[in-house]
Structure formats: C-alpha cells, structure tokens
py3Dmol code that shows the C-alpha trace and the ligand (Angstrom):
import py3Dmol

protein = """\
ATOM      1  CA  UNK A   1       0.000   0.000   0.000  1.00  0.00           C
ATOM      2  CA  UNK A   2       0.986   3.410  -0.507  1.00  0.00           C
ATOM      3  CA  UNK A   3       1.065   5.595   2.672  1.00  0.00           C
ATOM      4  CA  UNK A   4      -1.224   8.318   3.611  1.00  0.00           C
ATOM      5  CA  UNK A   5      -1.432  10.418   6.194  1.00  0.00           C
ATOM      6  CA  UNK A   6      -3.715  13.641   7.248  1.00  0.00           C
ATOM      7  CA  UNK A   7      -3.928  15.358  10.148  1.00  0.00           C
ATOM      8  CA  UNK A   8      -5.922  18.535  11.624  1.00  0.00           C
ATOM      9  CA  UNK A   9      -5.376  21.390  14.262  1.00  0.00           C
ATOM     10  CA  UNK A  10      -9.347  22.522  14.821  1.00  0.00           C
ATOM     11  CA  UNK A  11     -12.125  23.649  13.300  1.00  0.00           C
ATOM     12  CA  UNK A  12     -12.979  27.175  14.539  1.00  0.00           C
ATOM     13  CA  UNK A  13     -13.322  31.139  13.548  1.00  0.00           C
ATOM     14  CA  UNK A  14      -9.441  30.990  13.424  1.00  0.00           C
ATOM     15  CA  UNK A  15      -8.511  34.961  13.194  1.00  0.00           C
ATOM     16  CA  UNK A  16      -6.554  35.988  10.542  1.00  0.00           C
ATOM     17  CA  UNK A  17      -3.664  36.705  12.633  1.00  0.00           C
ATOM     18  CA  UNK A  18      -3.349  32.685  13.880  1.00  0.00           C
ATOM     19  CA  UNK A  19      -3.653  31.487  10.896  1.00  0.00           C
ATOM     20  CA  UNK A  20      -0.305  30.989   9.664  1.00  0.00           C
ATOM     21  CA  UNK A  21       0.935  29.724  12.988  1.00  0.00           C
ATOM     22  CA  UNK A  22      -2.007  26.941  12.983  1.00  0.00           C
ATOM     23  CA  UNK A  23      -0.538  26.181   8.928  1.00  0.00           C
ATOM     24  CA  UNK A  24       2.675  25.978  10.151  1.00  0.00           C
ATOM     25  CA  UNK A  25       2.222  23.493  13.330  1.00  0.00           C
ATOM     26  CA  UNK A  26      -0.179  21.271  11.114  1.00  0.00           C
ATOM     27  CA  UNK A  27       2.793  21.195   8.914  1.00  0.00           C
ATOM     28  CA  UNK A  28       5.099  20.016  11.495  1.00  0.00           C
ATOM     29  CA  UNK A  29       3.076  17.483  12.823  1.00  0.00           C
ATOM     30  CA  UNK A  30       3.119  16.043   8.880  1.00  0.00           C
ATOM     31  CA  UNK A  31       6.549  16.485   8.823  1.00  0.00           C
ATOM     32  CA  UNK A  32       6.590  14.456  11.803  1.00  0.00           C
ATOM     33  CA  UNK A  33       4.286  11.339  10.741  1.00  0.00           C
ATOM     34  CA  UNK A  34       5.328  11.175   7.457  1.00  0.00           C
ATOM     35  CA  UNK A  35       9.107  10.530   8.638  1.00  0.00           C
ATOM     36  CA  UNK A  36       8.006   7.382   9.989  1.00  0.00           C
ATOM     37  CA  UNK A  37       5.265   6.029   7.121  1.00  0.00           C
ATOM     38  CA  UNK A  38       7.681   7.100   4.213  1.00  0.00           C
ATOM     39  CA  UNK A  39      10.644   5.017   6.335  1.00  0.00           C
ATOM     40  CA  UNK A  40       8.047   2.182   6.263  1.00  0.00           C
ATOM     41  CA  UNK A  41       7.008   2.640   9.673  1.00  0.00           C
ATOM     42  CA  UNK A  42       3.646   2.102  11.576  1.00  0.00           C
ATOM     43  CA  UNK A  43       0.584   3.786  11.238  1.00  0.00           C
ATOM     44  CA  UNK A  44       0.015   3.665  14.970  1.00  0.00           C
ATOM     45  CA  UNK A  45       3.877   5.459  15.289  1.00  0.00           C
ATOM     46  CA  UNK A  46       2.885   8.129  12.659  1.00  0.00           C
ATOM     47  CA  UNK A  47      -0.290   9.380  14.083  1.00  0.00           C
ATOM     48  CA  UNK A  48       1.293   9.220  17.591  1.00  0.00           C
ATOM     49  CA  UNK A  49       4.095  11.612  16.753  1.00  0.00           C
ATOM     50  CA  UNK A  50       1.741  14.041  14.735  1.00  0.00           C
ATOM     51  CA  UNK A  51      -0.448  14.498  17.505  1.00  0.00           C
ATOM     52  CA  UNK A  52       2.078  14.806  19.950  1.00  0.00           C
ATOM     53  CA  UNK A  53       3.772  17.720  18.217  1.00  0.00           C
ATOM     54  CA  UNK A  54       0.453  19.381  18.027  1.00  0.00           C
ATOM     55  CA  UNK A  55      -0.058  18.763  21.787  1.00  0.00           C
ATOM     56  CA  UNK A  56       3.135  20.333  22.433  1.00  0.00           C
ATOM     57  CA  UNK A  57       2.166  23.539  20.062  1.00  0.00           C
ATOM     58  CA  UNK A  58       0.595  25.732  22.551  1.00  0.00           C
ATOM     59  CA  UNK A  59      -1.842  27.132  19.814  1.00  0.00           C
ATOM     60  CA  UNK A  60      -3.773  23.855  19.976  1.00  0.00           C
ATOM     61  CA  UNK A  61      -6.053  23.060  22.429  1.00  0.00           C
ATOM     62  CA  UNK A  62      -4.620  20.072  23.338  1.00  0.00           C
ATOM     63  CA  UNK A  63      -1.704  19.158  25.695  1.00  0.00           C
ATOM     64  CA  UNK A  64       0.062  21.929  26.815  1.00  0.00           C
ATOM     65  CA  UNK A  65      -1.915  25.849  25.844  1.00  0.00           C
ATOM     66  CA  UNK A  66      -5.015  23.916  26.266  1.00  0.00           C
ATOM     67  CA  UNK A  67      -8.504  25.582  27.001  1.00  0.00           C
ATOM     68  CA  UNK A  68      -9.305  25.855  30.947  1.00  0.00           C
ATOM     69  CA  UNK A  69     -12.362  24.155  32.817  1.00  0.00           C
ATOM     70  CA  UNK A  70     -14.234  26.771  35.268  1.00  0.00           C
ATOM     71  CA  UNK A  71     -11.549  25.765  38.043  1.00  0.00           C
ATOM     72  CA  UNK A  72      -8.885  27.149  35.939  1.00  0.00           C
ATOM     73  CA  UNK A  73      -7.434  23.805  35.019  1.00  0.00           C
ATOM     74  CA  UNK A  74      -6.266  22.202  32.030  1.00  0.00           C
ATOM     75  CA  UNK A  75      -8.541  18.321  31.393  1.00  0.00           C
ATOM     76  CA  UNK A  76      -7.730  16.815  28.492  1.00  0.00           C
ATOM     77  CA  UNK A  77      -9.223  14.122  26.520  1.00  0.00           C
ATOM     78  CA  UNK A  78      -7.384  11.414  23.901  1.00  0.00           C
ATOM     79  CA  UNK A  79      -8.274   8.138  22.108  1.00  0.00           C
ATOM     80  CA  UNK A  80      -6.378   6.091  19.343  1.00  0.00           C
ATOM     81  CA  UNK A  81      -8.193   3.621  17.867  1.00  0.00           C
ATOM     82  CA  UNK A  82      -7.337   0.776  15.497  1.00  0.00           C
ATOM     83  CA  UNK A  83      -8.940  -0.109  12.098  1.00  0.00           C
ATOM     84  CA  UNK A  84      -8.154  -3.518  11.933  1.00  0.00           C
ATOM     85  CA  UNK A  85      -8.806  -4.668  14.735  1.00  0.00           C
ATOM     86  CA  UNK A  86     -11.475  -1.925  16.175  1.00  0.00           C
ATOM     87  CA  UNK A  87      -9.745  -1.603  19.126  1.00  0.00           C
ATOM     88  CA  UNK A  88      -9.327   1.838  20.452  1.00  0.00           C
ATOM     89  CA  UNK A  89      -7.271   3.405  23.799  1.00  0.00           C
ATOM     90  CA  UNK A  90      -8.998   6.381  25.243  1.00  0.00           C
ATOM     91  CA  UNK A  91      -8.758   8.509  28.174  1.00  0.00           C
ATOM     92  CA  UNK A  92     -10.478  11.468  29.832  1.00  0.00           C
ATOM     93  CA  UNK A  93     -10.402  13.837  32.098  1.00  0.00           C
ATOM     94  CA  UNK A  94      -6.899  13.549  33.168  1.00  0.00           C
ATOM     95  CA  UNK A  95      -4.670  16.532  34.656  1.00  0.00           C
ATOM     96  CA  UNK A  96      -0.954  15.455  34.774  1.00  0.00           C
ATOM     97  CA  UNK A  97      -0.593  14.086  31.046  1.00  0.00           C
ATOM     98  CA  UNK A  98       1.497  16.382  28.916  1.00  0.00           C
ATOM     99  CA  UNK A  99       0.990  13.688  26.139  1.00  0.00           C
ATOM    100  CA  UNK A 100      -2.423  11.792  26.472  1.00  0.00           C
ATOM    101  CA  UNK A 101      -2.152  10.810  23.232  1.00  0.00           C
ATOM    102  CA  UNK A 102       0.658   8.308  24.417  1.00  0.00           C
ATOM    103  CA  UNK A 103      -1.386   7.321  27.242  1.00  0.00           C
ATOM    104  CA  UNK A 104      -4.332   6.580  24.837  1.00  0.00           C
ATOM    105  CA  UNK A 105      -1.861   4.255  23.172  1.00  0.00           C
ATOM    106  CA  UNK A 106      -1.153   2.457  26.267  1.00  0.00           C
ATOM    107  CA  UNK A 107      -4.653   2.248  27.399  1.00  0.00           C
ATOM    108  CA  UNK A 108      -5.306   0.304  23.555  1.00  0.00           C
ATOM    109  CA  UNK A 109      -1.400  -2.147  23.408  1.00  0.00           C
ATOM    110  CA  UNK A 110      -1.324  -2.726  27.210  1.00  0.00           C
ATOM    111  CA  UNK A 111      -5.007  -2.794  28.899  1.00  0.00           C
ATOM    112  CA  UNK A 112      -8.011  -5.110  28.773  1.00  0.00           C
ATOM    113  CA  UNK A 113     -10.270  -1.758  28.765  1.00  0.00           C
ATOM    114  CA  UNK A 114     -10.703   0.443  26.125  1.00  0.00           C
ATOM    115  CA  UNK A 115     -11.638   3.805  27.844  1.00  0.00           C
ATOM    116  CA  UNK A 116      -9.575   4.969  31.341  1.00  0.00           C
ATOM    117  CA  UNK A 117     -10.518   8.498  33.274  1.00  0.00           C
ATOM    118  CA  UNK A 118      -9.030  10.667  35.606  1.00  0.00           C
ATOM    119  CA  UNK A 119      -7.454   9.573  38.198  1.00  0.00           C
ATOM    120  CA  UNK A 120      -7.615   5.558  37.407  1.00  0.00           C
ATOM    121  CA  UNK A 121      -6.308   6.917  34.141  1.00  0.00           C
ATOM    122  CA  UNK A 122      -3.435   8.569  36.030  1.00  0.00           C
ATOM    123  CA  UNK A 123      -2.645   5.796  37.955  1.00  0.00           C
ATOM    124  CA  UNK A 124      -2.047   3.554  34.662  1.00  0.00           C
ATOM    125  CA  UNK A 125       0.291   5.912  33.641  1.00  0.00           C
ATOM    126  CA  UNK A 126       2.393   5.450  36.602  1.00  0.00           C
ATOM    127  CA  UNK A 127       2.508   1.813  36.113  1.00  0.00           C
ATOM    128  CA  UNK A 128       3.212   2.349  32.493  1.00  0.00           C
ATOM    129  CA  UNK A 129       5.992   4.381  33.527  1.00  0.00           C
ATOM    130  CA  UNK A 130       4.476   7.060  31.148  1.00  0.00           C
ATOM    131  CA  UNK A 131       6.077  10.557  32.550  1.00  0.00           C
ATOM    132  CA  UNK A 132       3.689  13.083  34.434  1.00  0.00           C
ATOM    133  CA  UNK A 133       3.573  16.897  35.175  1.00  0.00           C
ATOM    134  CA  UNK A 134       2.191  19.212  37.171  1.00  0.00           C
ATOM    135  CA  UNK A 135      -1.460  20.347  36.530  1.00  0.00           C
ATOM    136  CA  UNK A 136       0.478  23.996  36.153  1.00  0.00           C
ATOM    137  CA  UNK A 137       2.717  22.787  33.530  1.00  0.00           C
ATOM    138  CA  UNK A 138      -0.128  22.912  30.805  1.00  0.00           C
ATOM    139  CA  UNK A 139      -1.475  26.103  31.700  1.00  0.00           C
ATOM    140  CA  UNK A 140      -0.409  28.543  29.218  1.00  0.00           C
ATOM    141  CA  UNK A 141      -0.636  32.538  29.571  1.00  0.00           C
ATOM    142  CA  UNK A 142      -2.400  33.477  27.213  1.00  0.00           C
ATOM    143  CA  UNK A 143      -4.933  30.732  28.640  1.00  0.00           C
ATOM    144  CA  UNK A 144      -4.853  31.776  32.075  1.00  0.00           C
ATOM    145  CA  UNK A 145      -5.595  35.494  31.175  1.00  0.00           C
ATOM    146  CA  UNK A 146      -8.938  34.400  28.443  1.00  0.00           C
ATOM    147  CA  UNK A 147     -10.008  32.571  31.205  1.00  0.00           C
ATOM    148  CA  UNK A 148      -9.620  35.142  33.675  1.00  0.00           C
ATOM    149  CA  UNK A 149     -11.751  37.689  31.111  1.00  0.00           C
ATOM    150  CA  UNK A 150     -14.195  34.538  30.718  1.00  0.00           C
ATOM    151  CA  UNK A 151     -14.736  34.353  34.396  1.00  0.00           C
ATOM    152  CA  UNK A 152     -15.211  37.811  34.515  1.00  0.00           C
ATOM    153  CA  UNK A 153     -17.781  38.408  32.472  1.00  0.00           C
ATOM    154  CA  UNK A 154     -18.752  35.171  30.258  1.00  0.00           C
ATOM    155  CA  UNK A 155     -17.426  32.731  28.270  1.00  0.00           C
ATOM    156  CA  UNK A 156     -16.909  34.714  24.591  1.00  0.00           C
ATOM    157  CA  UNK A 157     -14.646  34.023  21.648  1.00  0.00           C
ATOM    158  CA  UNK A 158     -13.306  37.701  21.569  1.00  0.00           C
ATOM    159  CA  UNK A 159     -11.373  36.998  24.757  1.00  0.00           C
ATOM    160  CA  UNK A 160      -9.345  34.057  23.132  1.00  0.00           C
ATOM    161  CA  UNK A 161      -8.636  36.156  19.737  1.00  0.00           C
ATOM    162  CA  UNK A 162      -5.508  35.117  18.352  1.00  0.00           C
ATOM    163  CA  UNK A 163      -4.974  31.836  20.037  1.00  0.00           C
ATOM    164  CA  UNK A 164      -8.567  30.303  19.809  1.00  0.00           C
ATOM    165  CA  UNK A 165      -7.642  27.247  17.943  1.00  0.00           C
ATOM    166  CA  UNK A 166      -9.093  23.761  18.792  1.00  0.00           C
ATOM    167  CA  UNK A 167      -8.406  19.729  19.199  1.00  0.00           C
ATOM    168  CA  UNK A 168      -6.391  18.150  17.325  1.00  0.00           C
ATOM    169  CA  UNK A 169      -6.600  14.708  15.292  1.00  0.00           C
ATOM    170  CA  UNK A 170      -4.713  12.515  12.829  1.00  0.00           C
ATOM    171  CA  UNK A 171      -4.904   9.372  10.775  1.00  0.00           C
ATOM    172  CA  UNK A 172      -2.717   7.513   8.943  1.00  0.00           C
ATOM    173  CA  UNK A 173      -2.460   4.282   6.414  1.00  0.00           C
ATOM    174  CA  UNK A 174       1.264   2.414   6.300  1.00  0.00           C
ATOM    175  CA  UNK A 175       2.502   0.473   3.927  1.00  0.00           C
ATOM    176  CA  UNK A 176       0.826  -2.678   5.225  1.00  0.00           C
ATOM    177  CA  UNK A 177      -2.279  -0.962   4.827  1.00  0.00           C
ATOM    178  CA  UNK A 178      -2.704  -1.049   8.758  1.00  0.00           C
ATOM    179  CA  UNK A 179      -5.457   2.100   9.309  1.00  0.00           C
ATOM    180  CA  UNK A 180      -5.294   3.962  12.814  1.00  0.00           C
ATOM    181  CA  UNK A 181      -7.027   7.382  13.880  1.00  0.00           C
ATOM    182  CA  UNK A 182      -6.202   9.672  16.720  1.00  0.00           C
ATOM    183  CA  UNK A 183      -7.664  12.679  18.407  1.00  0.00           C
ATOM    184  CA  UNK A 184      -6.714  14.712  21.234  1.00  0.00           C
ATOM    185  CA  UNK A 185      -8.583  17.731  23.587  1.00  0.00           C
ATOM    186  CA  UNK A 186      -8.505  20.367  25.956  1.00  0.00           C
ATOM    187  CA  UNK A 187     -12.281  20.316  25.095  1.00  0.00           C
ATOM    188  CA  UNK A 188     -14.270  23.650  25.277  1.00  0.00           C
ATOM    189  CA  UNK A 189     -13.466  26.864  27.695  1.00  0.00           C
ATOM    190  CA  UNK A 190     -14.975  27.411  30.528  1.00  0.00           C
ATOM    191  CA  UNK A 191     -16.508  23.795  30.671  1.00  0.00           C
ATOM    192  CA  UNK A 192     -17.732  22.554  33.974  1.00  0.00           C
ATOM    193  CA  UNK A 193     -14.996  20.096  35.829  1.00  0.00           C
ATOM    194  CA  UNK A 194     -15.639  16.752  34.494  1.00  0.00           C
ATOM    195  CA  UNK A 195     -17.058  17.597  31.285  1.00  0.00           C
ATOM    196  CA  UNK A 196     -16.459  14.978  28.394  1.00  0.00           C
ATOM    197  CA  UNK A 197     -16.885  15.786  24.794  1.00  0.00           C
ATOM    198  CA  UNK A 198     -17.168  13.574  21.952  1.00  0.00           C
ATOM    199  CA  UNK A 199     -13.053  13.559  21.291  1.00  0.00           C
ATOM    200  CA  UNK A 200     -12.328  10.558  23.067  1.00  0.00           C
ATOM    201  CA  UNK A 201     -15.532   8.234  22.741  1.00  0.00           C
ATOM    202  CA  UNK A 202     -15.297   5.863  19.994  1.00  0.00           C
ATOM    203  CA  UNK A 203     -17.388   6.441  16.890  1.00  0.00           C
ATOM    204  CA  UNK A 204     -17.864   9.980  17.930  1.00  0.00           C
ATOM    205  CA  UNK A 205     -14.160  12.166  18.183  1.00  0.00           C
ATOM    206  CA  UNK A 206     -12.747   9.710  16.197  1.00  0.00           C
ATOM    207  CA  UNK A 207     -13.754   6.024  14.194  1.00  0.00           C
ATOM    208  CA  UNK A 208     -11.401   3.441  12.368  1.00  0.00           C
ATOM    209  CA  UNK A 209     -12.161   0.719  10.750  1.00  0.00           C
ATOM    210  CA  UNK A 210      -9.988  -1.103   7.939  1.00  0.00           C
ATOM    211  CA  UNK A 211     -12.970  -1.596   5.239  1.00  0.00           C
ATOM    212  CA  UNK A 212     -14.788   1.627   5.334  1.00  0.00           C
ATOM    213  CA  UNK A 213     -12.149   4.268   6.689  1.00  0.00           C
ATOM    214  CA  UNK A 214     -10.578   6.870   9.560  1.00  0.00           C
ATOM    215  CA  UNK A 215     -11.888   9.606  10.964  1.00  0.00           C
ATOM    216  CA  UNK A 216     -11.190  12.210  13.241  1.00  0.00           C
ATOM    217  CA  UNK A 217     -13.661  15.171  14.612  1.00  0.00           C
ATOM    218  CA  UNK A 218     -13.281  18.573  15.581  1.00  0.00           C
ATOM    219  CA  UNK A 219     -15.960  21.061  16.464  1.00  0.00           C
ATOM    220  CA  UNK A 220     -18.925  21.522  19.366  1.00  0.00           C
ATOM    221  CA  UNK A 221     -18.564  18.204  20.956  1.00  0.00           C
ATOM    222  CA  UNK A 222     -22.380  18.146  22.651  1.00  0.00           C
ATOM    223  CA  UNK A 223     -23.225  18.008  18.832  1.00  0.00           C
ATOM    224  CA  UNK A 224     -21.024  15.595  17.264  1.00  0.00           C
ATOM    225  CA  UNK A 225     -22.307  12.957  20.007  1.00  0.00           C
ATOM    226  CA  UNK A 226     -25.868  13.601  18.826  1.00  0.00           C
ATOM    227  CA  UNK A 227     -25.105  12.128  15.176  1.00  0.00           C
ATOM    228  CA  UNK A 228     -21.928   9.891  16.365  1.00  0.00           C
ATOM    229  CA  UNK A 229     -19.959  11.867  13.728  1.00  0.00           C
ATOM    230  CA  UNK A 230     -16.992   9.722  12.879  1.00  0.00           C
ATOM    231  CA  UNK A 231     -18.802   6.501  13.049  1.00  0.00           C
ATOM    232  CA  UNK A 232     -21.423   8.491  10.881  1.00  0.00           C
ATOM    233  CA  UNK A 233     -18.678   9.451   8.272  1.00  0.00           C
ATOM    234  CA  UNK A 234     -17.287   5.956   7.851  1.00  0.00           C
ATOM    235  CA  UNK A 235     -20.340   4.953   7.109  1.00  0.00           C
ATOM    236  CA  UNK A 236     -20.795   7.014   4.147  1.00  0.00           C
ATOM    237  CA  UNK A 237     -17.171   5.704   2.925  1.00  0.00           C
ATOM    238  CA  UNK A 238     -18.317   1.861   3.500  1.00  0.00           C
ATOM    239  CA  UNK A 239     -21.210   2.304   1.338  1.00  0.00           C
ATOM    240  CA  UNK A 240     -19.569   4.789  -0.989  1.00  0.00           C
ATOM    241  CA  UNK A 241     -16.613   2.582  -1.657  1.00  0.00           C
ATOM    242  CA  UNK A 242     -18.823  -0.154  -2.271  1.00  0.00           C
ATOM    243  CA  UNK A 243     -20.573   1.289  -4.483  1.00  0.00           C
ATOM    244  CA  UNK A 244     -19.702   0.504  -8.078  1.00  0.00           C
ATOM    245  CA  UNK A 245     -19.744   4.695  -9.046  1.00  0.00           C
ATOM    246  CA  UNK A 246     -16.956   5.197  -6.767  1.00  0.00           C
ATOM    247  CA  UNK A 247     -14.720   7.734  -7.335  1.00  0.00           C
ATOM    248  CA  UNK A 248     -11.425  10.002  -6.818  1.00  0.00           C
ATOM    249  CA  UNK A 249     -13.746  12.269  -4.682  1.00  0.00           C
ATOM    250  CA  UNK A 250     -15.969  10.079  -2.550  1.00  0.00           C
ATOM    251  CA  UNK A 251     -13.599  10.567   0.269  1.00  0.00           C
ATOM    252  CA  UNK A 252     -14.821  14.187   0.288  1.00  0.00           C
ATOM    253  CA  UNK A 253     -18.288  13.792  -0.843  1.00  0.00           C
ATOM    254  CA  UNK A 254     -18.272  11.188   2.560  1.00  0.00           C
ATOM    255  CA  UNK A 255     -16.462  13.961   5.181  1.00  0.00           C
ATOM    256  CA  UNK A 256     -19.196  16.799   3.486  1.00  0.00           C
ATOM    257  CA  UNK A 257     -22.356  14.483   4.200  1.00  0.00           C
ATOM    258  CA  UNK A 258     -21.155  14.049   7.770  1.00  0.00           C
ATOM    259  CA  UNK A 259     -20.736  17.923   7.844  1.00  0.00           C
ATOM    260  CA  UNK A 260     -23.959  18.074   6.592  1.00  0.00           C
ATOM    261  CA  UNK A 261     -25.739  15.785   9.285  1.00  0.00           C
ATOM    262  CA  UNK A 262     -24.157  17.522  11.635  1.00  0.00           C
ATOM    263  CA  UNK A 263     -25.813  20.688  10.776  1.00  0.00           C
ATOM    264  CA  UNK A 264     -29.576  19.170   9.624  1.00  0.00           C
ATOM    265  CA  UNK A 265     -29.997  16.646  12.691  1.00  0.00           C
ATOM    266  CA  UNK A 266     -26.994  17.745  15.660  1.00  0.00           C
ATOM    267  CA  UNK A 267     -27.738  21.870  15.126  1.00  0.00           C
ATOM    268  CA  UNK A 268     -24.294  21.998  15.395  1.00  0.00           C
ATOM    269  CA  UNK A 269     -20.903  23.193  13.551  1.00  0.00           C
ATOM    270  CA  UNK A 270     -17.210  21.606  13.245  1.00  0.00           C
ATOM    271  CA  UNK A 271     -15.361  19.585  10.990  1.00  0.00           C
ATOM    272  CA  UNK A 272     -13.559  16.369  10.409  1.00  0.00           C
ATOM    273  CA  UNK A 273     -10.651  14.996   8.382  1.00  0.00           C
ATOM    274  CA  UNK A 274     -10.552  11.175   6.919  1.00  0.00           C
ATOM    275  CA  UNK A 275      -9.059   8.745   4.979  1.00  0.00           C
ATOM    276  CA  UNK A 276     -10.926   5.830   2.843  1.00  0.00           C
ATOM    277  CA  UNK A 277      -9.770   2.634   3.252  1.00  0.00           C
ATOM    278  CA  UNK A 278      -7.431   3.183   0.053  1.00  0.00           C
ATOM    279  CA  UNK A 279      -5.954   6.087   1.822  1.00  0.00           C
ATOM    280  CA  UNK A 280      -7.679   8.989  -0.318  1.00  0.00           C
ATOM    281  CA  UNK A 281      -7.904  11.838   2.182  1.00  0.00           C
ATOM    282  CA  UNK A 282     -11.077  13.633   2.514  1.00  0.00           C
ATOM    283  CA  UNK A 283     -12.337  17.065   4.773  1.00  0.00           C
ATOM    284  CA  UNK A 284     -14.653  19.152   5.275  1.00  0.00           C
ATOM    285  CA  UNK A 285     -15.961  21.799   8.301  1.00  0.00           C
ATOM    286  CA  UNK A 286     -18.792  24.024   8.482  1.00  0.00           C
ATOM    287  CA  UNK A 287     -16.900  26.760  11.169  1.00  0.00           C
ATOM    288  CA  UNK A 288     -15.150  29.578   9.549  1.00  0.00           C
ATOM    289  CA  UNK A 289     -11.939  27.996   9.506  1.00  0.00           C
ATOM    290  CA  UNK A 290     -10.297  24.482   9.989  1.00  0.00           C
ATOM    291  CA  UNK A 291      -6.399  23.636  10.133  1.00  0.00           C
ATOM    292  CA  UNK A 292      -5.496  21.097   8.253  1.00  0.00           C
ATOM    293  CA  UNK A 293      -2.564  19.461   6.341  1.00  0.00           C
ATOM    294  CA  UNK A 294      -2.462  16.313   4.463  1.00  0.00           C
ATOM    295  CA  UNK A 295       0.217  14.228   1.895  1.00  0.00           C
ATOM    296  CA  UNK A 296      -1.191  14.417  -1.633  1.00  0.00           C
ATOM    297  CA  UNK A 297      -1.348  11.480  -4.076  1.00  0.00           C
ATOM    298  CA  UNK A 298       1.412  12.860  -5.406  1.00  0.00           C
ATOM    299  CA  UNK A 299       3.432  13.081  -2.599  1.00  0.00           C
ATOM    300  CA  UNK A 300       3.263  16.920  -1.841  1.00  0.00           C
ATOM    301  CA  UNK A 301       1.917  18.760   1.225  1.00  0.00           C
ATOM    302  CA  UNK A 302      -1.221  20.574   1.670  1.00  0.00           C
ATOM    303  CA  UNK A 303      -1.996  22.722   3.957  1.00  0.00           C
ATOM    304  CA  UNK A 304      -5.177  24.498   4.801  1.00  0.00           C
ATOM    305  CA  UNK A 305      -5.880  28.586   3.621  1.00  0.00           C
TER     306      UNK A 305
END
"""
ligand_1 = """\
9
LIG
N -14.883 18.613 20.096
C -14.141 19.128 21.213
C -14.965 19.027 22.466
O -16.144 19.284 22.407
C -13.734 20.543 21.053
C -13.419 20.951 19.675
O -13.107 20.162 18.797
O -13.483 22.140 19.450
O -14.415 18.742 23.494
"""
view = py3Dmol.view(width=600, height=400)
view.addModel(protein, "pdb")
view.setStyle({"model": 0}, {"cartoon": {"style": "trace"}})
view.addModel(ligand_1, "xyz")
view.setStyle({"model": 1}, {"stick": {}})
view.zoomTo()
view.show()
C-alpha cells in the first residue's frame, strides 16, 4: 500500500492573525508522521508523533496551551483507535498528562479496557511508567488570562482572539495498509470540571475501521455525540466505496455528508478529516476555519488557507 497520512489542528473562527501559525504546526506534525510512514514505519507510530507535536504547540487546544475548565485547570481528553482490529485506547479527564495521546496508546497495546478516566487513568500511567507533570505545567498565559476575562464576564470568543484554535486529530495508512485514527482535547473553555466531549468516545471524536475508513472530529462536541460523527462518516465511505460509481472524490463527498448531518440533525458546527480505506484523504468543516494538512497522491503537502 501506498502511505497516507492527514492530520488537523481545529475547526474554529481561526482569526486571521493565527492562521499561519495553525498552517505551520499542522505542517510540522506532517513532517513528523510522514518521517516514519515514508521510512516504512507504523501507522500507529505516525499518528502518535503528529499528535504529539500538536499537543506540544501551545496554539492547539490540546496538551500543553489547552482551554481551561471553570476551576482554571487544564482536562484533556485522547483516544487512538485501530482499524483492523477496532480496538481503540482512550482517556479522559486527566490533569498530569502532557501527552495523552501516548497514554491513549497504552490504554489500547497494554489494557483489557478500552476507555480509562481521571485519576484511574493517572494511575495507569504510573505503572506504564508514562512521565507526568504538574497540573500547572499545561497552563499557558495566554490561557490563564482568556479565562480570567471569561470568568469575569462570560465565556466569549473575543477573549481568546488570536490563540482560539481547537483539538487536534490525525490518521494515517502504512505500507501494510494497517489504518489507525487519533484525536486529542482540551475540550471547550470554561466547561464545567468533568465535562467529556465527543473527542475521546469511539465512533464519535474519532472512528477506524480497515474496510470503510478513519476519521477524526473537531468542532462543538455536545453536537457531534448527537449524530456519532466519525462513526457516521465511515459509514458514508463503507457504502460509498462499495458502491460501483466510486470515485477520486468520494472521500470528500463522505467527510461533506457528515458535515452536513451535523448541521440538519446535531444543530451543530465543526469539521472532520478522513481517509478511505485506500488512503484517499477527505475534509470538510462548516466553522469559519479548519487547520489542516495532508500528503497528496502525489506526494506533496497541503496545507489548509
Ligand atoms: N470537540 C471538542 C470538544 O467538544 C472541542 C473541539 O473540537 O473544538 O471537546
């Protein structure tokens, strides 16, 4: 198989000024996953190291420069899932993760559950030896001071201007054809402690599966649940790539039906990125803006306007 590889920074009203910086951290994250596939490496290795260089760009709200719950802490949310064998890692709620991407991934090689939070989640990272911080660490200032204008008056995208970028996903195809899809959170600003979007539940923040396709979400999370978004959008690429009138574009047609749905039946905006189970990418996002970057057919880079 030829490898593929896509991966996204947020779906949002990105300002102007941002832009570039959300290009050029979408870029790296490429950069970083398509090192490994083009080297032969795994799928599961690729979208790892995209997402963790996006969890370590503080424009991302993910990782570290995350968005803050209404304690003024950072809670992120990860999962990894799998396409062949449907098996997905996920975690939630946890507070001393830099990385819960690589957490996710132990949760899916090394435990007999699929889905770990908070402080159980914690605690298998210790055992795994997986590295912790301080709560602190991921608090970034530009986060602490929107936060601070949120709590002041309310919750309003003006006070995050410049840096009010979103999760963060990837997927990726290797040359064995082995299909895995990732996505990573800070979720939404402001949200109460304990609040769990749909980034890290299966079929919802993020779907793989090996004969229809990969999917990660981005967007108003409360939404995406309501239509199970990435489960939704493979869906559309089983049945399109079934279909006998498939063609070079039903990877997009797919991610613009979900987008679609989304709006008719969840009342809700974001976006999603996705590859068919031949490793076409496909995207689409109803917000303003989405970041995005993905490795042609031909081999070039794309990045988002
Ligand atoms: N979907 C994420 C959540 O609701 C946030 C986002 O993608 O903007 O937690």
């Amino acid at each position: 198989m030829k490898p593929a590889l896509i991966v996204h920074g947020g779906a949002w009203d990105i300002p102007d000024e941002a832009v570039e910086t959300c290009r050029a951290g979408c870029r790296r994250a490429l950069e970083a996953g398509w090192a490994i596939l083009s080297r032969g490496g795994s799928a599961l290795d690729a979208v790892e190291a995209a997402i963790v260089v996006l969890e370590d760009d503080p424009v991302f709200d993910a990782g570290t420069g995350s968005h803050l719950n209404l304690d003024g802490r950072v809670e992120l949310d990860a999962i990894v899932m799998d396409g062949g064998t449907l098996r997905a890692g996920a975690v939630a709620a946890v507070q001393r993760i830099r990385n819960p991407i690589r957490l996710a991934r132990k949760v899916l090689e090394r435990c007999e559950h699929m889905m770990l939070v908070g402080e159980g989640a914690e605690r298998f990272a210790a055992e795994q030896e997986l590295e912790g911080c301080e709560p602190e660490e991921l608090v970034t200032e530009a986060e602490r001071l929107a936060w601070t204008r949120c709590r002041g008056e309310r919750h309003a995208a003006a006070h995050h201007r410049g840096h009010q970028q979103d999760t963060v996903g990837a997927v990726a195809m290797d040359r064995d054809g082995r299909l895995i899809a990732g996505t990573s959170t800070g979720g939404t600003c402001c949200k109460l402690p304990g609040r769990v979007g749909d980034s890290p539940l299966i079929g919802c923040g993020c779907y793989a599966d090996a004969q229809a396709g990969g999917v990660s979400c981005t967007g108003w999370g409360e939404a995406i649940m309501k239509i199970v978004m990435a489960k939704t959008a493979a869906d559309l690429l089983r049945r399109s790539t079934n279909s006998a009138e498939t063609s070079g574009d039903s990877a997009m047609q797919a991610a613009r039906e979900a987008v679609r749905v989304l709006a008719e039946r969840g009342r809700g905006t974001g976006g999603l990125i996705l590859l068919d189970r031949e490793g076409r990418p496909g995207y689409a996002f109803s917000t303003p803006r989405m970041a995005y970057a993905y490795v042609s057919t031909d081999g070039s880079f794309v990045t988002s306007a």
